[in-house]
C-alpha positions in Angstrom: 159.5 155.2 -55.5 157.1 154.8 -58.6 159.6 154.7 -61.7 158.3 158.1 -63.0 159.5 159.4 -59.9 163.0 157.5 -60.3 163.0 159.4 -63.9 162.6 162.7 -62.3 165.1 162.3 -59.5 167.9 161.1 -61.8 167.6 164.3 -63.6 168.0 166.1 -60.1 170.9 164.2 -59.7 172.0 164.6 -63.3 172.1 168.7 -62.6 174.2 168.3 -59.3 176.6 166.1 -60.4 177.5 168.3 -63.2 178.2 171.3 -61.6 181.7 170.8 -60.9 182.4 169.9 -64.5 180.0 173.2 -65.6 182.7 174.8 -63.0 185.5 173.7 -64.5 184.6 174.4 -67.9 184.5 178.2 -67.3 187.8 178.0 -65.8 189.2 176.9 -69.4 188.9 173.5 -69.0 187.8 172.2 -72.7 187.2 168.6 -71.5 184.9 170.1 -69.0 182.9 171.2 -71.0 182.3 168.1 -73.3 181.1 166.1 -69.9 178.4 169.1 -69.5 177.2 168.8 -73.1 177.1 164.6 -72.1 175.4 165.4 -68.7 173.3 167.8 -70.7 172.2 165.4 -73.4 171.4 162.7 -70.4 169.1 165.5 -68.9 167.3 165.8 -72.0 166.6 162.3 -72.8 165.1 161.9 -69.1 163.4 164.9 -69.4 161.8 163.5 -72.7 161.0 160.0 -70.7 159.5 161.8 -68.2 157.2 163.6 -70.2 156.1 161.0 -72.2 154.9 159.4 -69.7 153.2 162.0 -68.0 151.1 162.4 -70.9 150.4 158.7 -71.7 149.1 158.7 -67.8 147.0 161.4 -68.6 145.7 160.3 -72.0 144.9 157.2 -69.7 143.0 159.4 -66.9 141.0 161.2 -69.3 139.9 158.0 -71.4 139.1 156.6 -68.0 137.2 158.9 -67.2 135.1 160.0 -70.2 134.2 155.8 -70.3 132.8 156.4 -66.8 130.0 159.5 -68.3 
């Protein structure tokens, strides 16, 4: 598993592991609800790692490939 791929799978993971929380929190449950914004906030800053990446990659790709014209 490459580590942009690790990035992108903790997110998935991120999502289903607060669902229960997300659950609880419309049942009334304040402290719920802060563990979502946390899970939430985690989700983000993958989200922002992942696409960082993605576009350095592709910066890369393109530089590559205009060098080889």
């Amino acid at each position: 598993m490459t580590e942009l791929q690790r990035m992108y799978n903790d997110m998935l993971v991120a999502l289903e592991q607060g669902i229960n929380d997300l659950e609880k929190f419309e049942d009334g449950n304040a402290t719920a609800g802060t563990r979502v914004r946390k899970n939430m906030q985690t989700i983000k800053d993958l989200a922002g790692m992942v696409r960082v990446e993605v576009q350095e990659r592709k910066n890369a790709y393109l530089l590559k490939s205009r060098k080889m014209l």
